[in-house]
Structures are given as structure tokens and as C-alpha cells.
C-alpha positions, 0 to 999 in steps of 0.5 A: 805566498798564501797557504791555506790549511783547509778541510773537506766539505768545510764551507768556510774553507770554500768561501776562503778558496773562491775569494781568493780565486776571484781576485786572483790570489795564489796559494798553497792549500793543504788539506789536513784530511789528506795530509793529517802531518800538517795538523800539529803544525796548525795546532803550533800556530795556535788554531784548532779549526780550519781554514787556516790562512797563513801569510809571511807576516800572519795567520788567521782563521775562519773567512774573514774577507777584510782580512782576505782583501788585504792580500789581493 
């Protein structure tokens, strides 16, 4: 499963979200205005700025479409 730590009015979290639409990988968002709990969380993964891309064997962050591809 794909999370994604995003926030709004954040361009790259929305280019993050409409890759991954576009080839139809699921995730999980967590808006870290709405849910400010998760923001130690990211912090412990070791990133200050979203988005925050989250797999089972990594984490990014930023829109990094060749890293995006990988999971589609």
C-alpha cells in the first residue's frame, strides 16, 4: 500500500496524487493539515516537506515521477 503525506494547496502533493490516478495506483493520503497527529510521524521518517510518499520498502519526498513509475 501507497501512503502519501500531503498538504493543502501544495502543487507537488497534487501532481503526486494525479500521477498516481493516472496510472491507477491506490493510496492512502493523510493530510497533515487535517491530521497534524501524523506530522511526527513524518518527521521520524526523516522529512520536513510534503508530499511524503511512503511504500513498504521506502519513503520519498517531493514529485519524483521516475520514482512514481516504479509503483505503477
Amino acid at each position: 500500500m501507497v501512503t502519501i503525506y500531503s498538504k493543502n494547496n501544495c502543487v507537488q502533493c497534487k501532481m503526486t496524487k494525479r500521477f498516481l490516478d493516472t496510472n491507477n495506483v491506490k493510496y492512502q493520503e493523510i493530510n497533515l493539515d487535517e491530521q497534524p497527529e501524523y506530522i511526527e510521524q513524518v518527521k521520524k521518517l526523516g522529512f520536513n516537506a510534503a508530499p511524503v510518499v511512503q511504500t513498504a520498502t521506502e519513503a520519498f519526498s517531493g514529485f519524483q515521477p521516475s520514482k512514481l513509475k516504479q509503483l505503477s
